[in-house]
PAZA-502624 format. One record per residue (C-alpha): residue in three letters; z, y, x. Coordinates in nm, 2 decimals. Example, Ala and Ser with C-alpha at 12.3 -4.5 7.8 and 13.67 -1.06 7.14 Angstrom:
! PAZA-502624
<site type="ala" zz="0.78" yy="-0.45" xx="1.23"/>
<site type="ser" zz="0.71" yy="-0.11" xx="1.37"/>
***
This chain:
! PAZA-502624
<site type="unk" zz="11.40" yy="5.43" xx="4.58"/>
<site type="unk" zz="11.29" yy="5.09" xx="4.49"/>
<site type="unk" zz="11.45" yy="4.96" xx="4.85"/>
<site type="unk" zz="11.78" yy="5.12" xx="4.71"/>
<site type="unk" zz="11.77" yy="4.97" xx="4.42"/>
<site type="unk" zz="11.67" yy="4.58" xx="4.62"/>
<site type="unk" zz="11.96" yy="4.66" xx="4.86"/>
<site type="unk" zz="12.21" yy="4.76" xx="4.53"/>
<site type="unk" zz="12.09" yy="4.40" xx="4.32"/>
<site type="unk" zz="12.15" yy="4.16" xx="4.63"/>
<site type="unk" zz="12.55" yy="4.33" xx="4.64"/>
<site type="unk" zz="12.60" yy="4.24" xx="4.27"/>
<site type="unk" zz="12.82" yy="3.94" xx="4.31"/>
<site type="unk" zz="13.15" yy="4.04" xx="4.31"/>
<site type="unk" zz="13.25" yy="4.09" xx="3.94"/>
<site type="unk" zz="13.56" yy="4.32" xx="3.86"/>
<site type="unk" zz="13.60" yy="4.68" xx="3.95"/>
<site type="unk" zz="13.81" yy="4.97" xx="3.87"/>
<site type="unk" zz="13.61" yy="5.11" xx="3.55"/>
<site type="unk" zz="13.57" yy="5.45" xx="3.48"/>
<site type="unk" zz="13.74" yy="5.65" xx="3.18"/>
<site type="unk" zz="13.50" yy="5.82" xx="3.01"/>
<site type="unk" zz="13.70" yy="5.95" xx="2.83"/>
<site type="unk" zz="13.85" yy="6.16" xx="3.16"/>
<site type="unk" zz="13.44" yy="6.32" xx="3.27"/>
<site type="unk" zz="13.29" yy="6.63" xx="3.20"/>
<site type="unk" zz="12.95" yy="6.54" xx="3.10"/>
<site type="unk" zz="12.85" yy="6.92" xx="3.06"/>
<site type="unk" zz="12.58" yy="6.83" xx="3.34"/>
<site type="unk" zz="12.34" yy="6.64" xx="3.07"/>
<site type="unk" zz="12.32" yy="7.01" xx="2.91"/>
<site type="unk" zz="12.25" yy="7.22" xx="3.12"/>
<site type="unk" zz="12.00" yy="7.32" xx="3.40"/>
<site type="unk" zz="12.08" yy="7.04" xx="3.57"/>
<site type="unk" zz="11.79" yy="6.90" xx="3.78"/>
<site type="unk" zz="11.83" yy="6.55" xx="3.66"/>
<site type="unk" zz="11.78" yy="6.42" xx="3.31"/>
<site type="unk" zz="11.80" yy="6.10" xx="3.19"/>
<site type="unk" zz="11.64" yy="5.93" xx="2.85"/>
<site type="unk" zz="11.73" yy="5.54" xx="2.74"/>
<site type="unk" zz="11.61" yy="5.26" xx="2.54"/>
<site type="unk" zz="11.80" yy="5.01" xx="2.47"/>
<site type="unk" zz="11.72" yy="4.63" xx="2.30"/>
<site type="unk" zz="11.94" yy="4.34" xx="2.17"/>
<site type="unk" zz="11.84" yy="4.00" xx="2.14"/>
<site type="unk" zz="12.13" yy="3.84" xx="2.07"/>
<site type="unk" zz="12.34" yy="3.83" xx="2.42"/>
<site type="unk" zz="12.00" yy="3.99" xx="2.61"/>
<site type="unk" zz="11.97" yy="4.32" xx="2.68"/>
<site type="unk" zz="11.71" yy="4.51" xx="2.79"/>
<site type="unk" zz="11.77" yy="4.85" xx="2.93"/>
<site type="unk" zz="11.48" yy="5.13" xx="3.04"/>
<site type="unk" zz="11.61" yy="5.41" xx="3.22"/>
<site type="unk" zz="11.37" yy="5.71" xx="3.20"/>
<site type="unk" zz="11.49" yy="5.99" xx="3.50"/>
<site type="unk" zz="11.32" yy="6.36" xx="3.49"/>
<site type="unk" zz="11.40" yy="6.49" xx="3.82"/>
<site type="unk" zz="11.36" yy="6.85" xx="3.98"/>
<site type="unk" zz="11.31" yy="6.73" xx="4.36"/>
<site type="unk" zz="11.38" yy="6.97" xx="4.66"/>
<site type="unk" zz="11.19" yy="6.75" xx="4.89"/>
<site type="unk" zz="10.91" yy="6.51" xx="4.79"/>
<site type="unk" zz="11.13" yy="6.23" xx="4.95"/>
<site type="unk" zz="11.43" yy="6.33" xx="4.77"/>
<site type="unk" zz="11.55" yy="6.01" xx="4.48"/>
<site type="unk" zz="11.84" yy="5.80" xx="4.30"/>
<site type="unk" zz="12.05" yy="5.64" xx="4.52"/>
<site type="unk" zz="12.34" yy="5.44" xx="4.50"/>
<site type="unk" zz="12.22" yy="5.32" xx="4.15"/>
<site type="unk" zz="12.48" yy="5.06" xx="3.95"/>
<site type="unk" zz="12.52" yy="4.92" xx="3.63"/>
<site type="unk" zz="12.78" yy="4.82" xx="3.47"/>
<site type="unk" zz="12.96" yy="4.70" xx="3.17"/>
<site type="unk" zz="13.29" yy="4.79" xx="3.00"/>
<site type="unk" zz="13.49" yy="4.67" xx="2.67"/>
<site type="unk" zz="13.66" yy="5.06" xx="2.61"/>
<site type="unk" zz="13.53" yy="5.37" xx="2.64"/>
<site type="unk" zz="13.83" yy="5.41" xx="2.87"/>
<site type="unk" zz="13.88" yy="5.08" xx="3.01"/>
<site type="unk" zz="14.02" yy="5.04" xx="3.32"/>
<site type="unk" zz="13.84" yy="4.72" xx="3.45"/>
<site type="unk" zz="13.47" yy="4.70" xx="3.38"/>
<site type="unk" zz="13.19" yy="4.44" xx="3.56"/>
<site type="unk" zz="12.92" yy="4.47" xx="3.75"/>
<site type="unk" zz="12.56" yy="4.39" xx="3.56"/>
<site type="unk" zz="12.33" yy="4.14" xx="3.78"/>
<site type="unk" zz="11.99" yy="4.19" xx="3.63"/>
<site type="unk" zz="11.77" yy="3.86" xx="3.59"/>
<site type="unk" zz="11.47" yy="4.07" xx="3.62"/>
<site type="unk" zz="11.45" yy="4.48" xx="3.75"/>
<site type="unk" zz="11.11" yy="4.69" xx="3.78"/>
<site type="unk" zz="11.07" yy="5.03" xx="3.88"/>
<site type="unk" zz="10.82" yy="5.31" xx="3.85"/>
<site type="unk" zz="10.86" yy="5.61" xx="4.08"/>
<site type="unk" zz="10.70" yy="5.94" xx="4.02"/>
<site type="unk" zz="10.70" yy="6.24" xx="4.17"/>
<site type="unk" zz="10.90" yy="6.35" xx="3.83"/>
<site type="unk" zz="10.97" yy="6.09" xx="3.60"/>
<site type="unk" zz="11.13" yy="5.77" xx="3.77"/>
<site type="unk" zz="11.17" yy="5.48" xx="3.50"/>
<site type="unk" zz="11.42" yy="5.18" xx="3.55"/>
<site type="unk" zz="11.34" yy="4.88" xx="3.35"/>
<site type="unk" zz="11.61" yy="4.60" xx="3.35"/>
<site type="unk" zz="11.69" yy="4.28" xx="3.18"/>
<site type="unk" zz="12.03" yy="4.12" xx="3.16"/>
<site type="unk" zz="12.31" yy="3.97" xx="2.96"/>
<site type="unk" zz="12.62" yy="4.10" xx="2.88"/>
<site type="unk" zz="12.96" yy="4.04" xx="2.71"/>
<site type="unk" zz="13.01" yy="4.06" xx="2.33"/>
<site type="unk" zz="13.30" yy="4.22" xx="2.40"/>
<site type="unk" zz="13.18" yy="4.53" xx="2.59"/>
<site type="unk" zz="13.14" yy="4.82" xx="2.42"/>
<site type="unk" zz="12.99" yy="5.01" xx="2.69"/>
<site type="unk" zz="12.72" yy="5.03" xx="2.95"/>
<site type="unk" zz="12.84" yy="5.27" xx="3.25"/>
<site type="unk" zz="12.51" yy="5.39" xx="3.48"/>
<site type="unk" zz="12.61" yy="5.53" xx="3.82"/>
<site type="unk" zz="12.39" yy="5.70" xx="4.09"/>
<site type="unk" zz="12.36" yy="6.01" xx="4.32"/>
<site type="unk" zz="12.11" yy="6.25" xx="4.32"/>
<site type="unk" zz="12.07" yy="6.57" xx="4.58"/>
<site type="unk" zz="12.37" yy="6.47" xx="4.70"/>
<site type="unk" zz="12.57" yy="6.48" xx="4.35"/>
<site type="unk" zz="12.78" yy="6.19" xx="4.18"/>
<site type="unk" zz="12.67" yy="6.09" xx="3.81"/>
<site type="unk" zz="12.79" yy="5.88" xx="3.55"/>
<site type="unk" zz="12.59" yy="5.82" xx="3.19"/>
<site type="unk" zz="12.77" yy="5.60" xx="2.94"/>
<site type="unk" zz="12.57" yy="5.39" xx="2.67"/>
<site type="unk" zz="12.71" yy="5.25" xx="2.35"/>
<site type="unk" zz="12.61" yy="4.87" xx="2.35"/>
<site type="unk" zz="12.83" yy="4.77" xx="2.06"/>
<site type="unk" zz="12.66" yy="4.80" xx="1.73"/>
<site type="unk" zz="12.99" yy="4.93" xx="1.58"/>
<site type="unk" zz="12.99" yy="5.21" xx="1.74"/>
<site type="unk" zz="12.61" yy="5.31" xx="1.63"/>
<site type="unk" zz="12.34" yy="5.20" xx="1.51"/>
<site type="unk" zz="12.20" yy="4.78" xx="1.50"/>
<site type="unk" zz="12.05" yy="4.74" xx="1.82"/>
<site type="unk" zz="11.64" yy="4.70" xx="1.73"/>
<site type="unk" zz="11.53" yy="4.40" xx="1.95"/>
<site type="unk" zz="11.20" yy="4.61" xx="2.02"/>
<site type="unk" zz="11.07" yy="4.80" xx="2.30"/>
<site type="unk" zz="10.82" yy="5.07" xx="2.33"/>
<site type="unk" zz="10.61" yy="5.22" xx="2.61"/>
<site type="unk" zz="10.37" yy="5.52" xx="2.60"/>
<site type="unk" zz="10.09" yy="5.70" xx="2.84"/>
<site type="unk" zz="10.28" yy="6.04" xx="2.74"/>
<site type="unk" zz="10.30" yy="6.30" xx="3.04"/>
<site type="unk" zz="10.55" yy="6.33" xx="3.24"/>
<site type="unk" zz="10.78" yy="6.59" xx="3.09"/>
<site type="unk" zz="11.13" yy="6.70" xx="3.12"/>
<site type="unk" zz="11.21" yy="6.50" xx="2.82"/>
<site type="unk" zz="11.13" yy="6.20" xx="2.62"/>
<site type="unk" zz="10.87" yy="6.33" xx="2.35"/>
<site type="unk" zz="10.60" yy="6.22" xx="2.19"/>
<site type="unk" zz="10.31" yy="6.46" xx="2.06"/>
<site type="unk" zz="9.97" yy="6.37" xx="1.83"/>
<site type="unk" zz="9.72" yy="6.13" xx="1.99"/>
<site type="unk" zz="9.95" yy="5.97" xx="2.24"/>
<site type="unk" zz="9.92" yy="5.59" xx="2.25"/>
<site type="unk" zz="10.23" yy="5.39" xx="2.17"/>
<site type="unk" zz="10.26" yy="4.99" xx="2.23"/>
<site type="unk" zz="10.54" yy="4.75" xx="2.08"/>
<site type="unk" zz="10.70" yy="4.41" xx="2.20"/>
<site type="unk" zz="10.95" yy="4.18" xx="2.10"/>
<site type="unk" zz="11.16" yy="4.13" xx="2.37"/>
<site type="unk" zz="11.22" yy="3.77" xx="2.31"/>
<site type="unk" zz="10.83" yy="3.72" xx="2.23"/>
<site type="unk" zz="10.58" yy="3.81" xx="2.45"/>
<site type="unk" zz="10.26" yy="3.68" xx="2.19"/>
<site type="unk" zz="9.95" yy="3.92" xx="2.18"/>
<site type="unk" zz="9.96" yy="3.88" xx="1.79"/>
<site type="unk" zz="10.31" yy="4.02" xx="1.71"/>
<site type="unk" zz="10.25" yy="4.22" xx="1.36"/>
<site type="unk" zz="10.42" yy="4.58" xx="1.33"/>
<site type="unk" zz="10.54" yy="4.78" xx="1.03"/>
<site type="unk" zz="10.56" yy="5.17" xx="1.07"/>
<site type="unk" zz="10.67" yy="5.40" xx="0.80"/>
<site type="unk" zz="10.60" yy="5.75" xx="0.80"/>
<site type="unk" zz="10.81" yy="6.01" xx="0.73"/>
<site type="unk" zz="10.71" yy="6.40" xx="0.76"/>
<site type="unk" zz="10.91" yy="6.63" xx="1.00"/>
<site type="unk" zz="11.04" yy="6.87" xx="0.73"/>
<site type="unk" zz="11.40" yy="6.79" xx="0.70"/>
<site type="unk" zz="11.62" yy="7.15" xx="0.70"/>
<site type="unk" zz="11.82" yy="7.31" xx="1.00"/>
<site type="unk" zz="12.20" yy="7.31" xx="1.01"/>
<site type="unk" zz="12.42" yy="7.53" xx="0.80"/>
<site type="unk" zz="12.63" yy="7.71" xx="1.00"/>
<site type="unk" zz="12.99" yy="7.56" xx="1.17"/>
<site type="unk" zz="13.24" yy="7.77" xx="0.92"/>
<site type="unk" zz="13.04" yy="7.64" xx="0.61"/>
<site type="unk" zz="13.30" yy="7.38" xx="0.47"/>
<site type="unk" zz="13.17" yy="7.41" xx="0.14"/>
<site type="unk" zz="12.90" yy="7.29" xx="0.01"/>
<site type="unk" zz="12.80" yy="7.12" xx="0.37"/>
<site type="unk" zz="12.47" yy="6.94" xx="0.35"/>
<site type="unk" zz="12.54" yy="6.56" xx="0.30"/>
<site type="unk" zz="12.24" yy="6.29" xx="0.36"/>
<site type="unk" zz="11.89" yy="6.43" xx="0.38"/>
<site type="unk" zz="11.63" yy="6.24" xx="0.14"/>
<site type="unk" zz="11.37" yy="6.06" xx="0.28"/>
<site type="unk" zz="11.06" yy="6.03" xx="0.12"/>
<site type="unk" zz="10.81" yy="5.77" xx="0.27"/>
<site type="unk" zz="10.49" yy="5.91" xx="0.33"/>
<site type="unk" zz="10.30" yy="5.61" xx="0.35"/>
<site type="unk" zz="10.35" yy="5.27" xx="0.59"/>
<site type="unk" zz="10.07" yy="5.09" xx="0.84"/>
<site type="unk" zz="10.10" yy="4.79" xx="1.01"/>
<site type="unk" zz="9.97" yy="4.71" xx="1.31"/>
<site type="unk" zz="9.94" yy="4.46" xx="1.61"/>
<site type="unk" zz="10.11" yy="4.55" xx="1.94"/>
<site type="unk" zz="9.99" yy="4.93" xx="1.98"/>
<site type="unk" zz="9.92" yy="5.19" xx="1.79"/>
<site type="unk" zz="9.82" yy="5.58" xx="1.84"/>
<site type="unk" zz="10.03" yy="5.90" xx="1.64"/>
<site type="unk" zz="9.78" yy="6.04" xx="1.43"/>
<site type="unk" zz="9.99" yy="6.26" xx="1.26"/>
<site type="unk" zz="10.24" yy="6.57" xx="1.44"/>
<site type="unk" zz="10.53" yy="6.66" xx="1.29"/>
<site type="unk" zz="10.59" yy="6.31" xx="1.12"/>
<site type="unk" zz="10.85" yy="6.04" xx="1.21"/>
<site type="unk" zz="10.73" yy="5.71" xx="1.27"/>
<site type="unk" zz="11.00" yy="5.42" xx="1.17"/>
<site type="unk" zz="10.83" yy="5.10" xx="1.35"/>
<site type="unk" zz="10.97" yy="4.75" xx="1.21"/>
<site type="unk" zz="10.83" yy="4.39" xx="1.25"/>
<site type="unk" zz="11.10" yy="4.26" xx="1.01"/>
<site type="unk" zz="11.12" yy="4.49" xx="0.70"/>
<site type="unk" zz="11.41" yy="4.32" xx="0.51"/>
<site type="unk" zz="11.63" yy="4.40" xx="0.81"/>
<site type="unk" zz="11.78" yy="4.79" xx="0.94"/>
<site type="unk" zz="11.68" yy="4.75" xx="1.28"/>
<site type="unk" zz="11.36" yy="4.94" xx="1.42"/>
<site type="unk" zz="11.31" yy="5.21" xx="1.68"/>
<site type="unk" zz="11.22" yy="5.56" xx="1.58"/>
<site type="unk" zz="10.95" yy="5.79" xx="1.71"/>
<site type="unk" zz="10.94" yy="6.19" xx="1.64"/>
<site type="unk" zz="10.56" yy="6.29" xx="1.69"/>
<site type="unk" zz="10.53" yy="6.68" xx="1.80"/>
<site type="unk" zz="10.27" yy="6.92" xx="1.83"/>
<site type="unk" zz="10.11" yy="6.96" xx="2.17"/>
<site type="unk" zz="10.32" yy="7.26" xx="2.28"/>
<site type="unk" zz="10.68" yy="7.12" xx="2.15"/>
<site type="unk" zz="10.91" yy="7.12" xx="2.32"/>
<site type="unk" zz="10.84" yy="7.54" xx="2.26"/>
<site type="unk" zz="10.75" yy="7.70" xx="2.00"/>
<site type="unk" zz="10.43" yy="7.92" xx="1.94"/>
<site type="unk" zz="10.30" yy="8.00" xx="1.62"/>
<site type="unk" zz="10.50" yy="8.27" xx="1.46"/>
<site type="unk" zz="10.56" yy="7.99" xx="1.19"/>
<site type="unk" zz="10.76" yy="7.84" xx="1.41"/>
<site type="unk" zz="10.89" yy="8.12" xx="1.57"/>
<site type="unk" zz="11.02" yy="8.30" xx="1.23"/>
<site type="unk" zz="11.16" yy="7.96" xx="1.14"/>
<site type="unk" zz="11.41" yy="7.92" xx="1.45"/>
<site type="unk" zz="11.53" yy="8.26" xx="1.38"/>
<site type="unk" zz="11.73" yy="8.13" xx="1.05"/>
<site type="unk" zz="12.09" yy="8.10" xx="1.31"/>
<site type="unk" zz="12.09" yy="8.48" xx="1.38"/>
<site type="unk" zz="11.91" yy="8.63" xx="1.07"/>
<site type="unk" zz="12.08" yy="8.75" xx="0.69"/>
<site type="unk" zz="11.91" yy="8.56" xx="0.40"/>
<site type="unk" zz="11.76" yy="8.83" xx="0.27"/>
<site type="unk" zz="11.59" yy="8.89" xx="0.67"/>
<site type="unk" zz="11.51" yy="8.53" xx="0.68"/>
<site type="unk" zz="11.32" yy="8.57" xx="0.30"/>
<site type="unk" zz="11.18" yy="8.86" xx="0.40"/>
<site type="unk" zz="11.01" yy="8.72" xx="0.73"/>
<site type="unk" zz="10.89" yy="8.44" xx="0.57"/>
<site type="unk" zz="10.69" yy="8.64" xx="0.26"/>
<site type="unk" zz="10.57" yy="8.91" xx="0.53"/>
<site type="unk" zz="10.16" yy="8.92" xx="0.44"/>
<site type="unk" zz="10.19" yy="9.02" xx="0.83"/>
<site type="unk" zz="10.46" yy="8.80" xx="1.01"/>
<site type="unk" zz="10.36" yy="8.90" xx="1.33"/>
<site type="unk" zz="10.44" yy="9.23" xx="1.27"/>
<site type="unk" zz="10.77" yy="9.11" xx="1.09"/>
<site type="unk" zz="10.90" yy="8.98" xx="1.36"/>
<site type="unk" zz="10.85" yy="9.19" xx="1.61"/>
<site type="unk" zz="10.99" yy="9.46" xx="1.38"/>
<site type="unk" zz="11.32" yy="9.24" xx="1.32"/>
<site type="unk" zz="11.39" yy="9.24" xx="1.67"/>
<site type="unk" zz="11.29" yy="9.60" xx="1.76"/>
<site type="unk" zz="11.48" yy="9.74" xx="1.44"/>
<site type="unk" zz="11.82" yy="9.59" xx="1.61"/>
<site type="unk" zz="11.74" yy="9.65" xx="1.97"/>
<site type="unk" zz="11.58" yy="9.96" xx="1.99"/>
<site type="unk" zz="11.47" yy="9.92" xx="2.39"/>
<site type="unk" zz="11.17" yy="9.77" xx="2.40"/>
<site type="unk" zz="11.30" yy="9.61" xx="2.75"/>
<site type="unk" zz="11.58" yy="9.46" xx="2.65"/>
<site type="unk" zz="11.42" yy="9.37" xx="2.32"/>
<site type="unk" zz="11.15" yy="9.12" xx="2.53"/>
<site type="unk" zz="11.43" yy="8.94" xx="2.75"/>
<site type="unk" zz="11.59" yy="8.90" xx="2.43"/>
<site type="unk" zz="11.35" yy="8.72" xx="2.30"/>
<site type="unk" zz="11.25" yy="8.51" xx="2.59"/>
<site type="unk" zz="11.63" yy="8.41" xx="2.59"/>
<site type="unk" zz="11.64" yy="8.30" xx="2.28"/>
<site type="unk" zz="11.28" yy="8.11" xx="2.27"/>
<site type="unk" zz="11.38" yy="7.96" xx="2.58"/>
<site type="unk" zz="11.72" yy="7.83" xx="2.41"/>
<site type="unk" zz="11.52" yy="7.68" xx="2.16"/>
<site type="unk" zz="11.28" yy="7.52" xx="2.37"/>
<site type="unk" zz="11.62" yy="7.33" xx="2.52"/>
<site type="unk" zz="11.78" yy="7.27" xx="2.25"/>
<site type="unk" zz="11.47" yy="7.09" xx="2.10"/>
<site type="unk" zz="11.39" yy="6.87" xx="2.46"/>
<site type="unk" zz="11.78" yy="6.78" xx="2.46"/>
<site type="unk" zz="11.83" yy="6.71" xx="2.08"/>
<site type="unk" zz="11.57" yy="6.63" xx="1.92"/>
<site type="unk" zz="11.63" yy="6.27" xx="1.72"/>
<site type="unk" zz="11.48" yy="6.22" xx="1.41"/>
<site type="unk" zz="11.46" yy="6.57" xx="1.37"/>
<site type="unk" zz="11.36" yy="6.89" xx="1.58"/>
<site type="unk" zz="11.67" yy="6.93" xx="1.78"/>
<site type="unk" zz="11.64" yy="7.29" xx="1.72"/>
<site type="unk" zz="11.75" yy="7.15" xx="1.36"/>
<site type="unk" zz="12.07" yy="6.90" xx="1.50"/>
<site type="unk" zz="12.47" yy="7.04" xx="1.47"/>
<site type="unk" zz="12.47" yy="7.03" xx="1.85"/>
<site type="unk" zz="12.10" yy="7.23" xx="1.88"/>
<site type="unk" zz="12.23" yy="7.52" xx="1.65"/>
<site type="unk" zz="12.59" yy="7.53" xx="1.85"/>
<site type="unk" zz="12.38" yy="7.51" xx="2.20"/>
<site type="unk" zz="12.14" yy="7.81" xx="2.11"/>
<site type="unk" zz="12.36" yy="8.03" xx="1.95"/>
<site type="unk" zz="12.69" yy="7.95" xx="2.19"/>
<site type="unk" zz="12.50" yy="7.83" xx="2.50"/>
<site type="unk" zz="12.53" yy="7.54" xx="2.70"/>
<site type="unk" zz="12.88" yy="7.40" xx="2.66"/>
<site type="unk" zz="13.12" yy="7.48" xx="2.98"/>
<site type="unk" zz="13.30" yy="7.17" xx="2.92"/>
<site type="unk" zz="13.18" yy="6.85" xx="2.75"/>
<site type="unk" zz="13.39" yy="6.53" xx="2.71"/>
<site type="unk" zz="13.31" yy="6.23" xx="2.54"/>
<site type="unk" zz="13.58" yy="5.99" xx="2.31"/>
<site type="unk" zz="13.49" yy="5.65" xx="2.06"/>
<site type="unk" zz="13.33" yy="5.82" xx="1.77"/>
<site type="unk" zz="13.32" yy="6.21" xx="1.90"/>
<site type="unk" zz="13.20" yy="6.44" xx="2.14"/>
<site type="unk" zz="13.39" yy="6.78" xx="2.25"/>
<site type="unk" zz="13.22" yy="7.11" xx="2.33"/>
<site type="unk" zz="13.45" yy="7.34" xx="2.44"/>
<site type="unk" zz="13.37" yy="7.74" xx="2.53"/>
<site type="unk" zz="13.61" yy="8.00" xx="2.77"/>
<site type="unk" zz="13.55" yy="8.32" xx="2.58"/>
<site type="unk" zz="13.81" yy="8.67" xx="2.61"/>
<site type="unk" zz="13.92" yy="8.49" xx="2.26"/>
<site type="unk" zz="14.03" yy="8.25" xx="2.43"/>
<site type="unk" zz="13.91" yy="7.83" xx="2.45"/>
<site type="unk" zz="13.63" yy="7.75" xx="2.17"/>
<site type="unk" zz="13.57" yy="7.40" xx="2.09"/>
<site type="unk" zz="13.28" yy="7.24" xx="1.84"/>
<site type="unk" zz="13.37" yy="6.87" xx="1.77"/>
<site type="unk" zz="13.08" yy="6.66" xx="1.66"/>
<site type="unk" zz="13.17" yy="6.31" xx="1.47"/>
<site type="unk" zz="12.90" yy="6.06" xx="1.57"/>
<site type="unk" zz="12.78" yy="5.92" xx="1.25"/>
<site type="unk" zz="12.56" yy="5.58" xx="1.14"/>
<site type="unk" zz="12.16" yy="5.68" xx="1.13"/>
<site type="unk" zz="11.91" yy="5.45" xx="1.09"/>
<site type="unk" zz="11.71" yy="5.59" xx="1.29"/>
<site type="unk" zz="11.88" yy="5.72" xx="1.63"/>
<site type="unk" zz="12.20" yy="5.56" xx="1.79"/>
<site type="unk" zz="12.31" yy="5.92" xx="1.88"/>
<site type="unk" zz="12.36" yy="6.10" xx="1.57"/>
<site type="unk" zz="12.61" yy="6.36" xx="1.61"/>
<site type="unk" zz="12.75" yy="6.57" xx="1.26"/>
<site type="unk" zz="12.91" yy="6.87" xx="1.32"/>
<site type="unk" zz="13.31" yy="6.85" xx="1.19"/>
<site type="unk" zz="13.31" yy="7.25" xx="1.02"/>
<site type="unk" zz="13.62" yy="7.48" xx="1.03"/>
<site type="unk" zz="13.66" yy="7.82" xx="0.84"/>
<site type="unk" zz="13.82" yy="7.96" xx="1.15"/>
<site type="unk" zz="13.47" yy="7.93" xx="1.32"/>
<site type="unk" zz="13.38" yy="8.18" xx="1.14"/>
<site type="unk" zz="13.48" yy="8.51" xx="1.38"/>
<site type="unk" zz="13.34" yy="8.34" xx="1.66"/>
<site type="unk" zz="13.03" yy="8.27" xx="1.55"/>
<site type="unk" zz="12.93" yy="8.59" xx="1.40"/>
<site type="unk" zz="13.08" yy="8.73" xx="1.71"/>
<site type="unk" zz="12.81" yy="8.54" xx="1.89"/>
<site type="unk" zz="12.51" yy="8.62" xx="1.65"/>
<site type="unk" zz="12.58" yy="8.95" xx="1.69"/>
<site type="unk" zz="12.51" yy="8.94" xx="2.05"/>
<site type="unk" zz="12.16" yy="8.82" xx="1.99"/>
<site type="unk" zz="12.09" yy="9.03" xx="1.72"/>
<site type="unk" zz="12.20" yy="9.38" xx="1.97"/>
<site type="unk" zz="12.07" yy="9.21" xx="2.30"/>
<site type="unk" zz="12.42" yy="9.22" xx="2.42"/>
<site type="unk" zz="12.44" yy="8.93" xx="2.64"/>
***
């Protein structure tokens, strides 16, 4: 891999290519059971970038890695020239599972886009990244690393160590500012509820620490917000998880995800069970009556969770996010495509075409934030679906 990526850097002198219309792929790949996924940071110090690249990857072979790796940059999400990125510094740490990419590099003010190509078991892929702060969130100018396990996605869970650096400062006495915000923010409403939609979510500071360089997440279930200049927006976010996350375990939890495909008056009832154990298992057998079909049930549903959470969470569960509700209740989207400010799911069904639009809105805390735009006439399709759950007709 890391001779690939030698070979790919010395061939970086020639400037101008065709570019790629995003706008044009089917990025469905980065949700489902793909055997590659890919997480990002990304830094801005005024024209310096710095990029890290974290691959998950589900090898064949032990030998088996990226090739064919590029970056590049691009004013448009659908330009049609973009340039080639030549790195003034690139390192690499291979795994058996989780491959990082860590580059430094300079690019134009007016590109909007970063464009990562590469090849994996044989298969093509493309992953753009929003560079212009327009079209997200200020760009922190810190970096984080962690001694988190390799897992198939970017978490963080109590007790991991996290360390901090400026990327334009490399002192030892750098002073940090994290405030801490507790994990209890609600789930989505569902995509036919026009009225009434939630707006912003209030955010209640649980307390703030400061701290040099490094720092370990005492707390689960609690957002860290980690500054060094506190009159400014710009920070990088960390969700702390329980040990298990991305599943869930406790029937807490388990009762909890349930809200998508329960009544109210199921959901309330769950909740104020003296035995919630026996609640839930009650709410599943009392709609499925095959014991059988009850349990794969279950473990389909559990296991949509557990992928909705490792794929979106943010600043919340992504069990919680627009596109976590759509993805367990609908499934991993057929057909995703990607424009300025939105991002497309569409569904074949006997109904005909499906299709969930999510409006990528300014958070201070991710740079992917993606709100749900909500239609009455979603509403026969996705009691359709809940149905299916609730019967164990899938």
């Amino acid at each position: 891999m890391t001779r690939t990526l030698i070979f790919f850097f010395l061939l970086v002198i020639s400037s101008n290519l065709l570019a790629h219309d995003l706008t044009k792929e089917n990025f469905n790949y980065l949700y489902n059971h793909d055997p590659v996924k890919i997480n990002y940071q990304i830094a801005k110090q005024d024209s310096l970038y710095k990029l890290i690249l974290t691959f998950h990857l589900v090898k064949v072979l032990p030998s088996d890695s990226l090739v064919g790796f590029e970056l590049s940059e691009q004013r448009k999400i659908n330009s049609i020239r973009e340039d080639l990125i030549k790195p003034i510094s690139v390192k690499v740490d291979s795994g058996f599972i989780k491959n990082v990419i860590e580059l430094d590099f300079y690019a134009s003010n007016e590109s909007n886009y970063l464009v990562v190509r590469f090849s994996f078991l044989g298969k093509p892929y493309l992953y753009g990244i929003p560079i212009n702060e327009s079209l997200a969130f200020p760009l922190s100018n810190i970096i984080y690393g962690s001694d988190a396990e390799a897992m198939f996605y970017n978490g963080h869970k109590k007790l991991d160590s996290v360390w901090f650096e400026d990327i334009d400062d490399d002192s030892e006495n750098e002073q940090f500012y994290a405030y801490l915000y507790k994990e209890d923010f609600p789930a989505a409403i569902p995509p036919m509820v026009v009225d009434g939609a939630q707006g912003g979510e209030l955010l209640e500071i649980k307390r703030m620490i400061s701290f040099q360089r490094g720092m370990m997440l005492n707390e689960s279930d609690y957002l860290y917000f980690v500054q060094k200049d506190t009159a400014s927006d710009k920070g990088v976010s960390i969700l702390s998880h329980k040990e298990h996350y991305p599943r869930t375990k406790k029937v807490e939890e388990l009762i909890e995800t349930l809200k998508y495909i329960c009544t109210g008056d199921e959901f309330k009832e769950l909740n104020e069970s003296e035995d919630k154990k026996l609640a839930f298992n009650n709410f599943w057998l009392n709609h499925i009556n095959d014991k059988k079909r009850a349990s794969e049930t279950i473990k389909k549903y559990f296991r949509s969770v557990k992928f909705a959470n490792a794929l979106f969470s943010d600043y919340k569960n992504g069990w919680k996010t627009d596109r976590g509700m759509i993805y367990i209740v609908f499934g991993p989207p057929e057909e995703v495509t990607k424009k300025e400010e939105v991002e497309i799911w569409k569904y074949k069904t006997f109904d005909g075409d499906l299709k969930f639009t999510f409006a990528k809105t300014r958070n201070l805390f991710v740079q992917h934030h993606y709100s749900l735009i909500r239609e009455k006439s979603l509403n026969k399709a996705w009691f359709k679906a809940v149905q299916k759950w609730r019967t164990g007709d899938l």
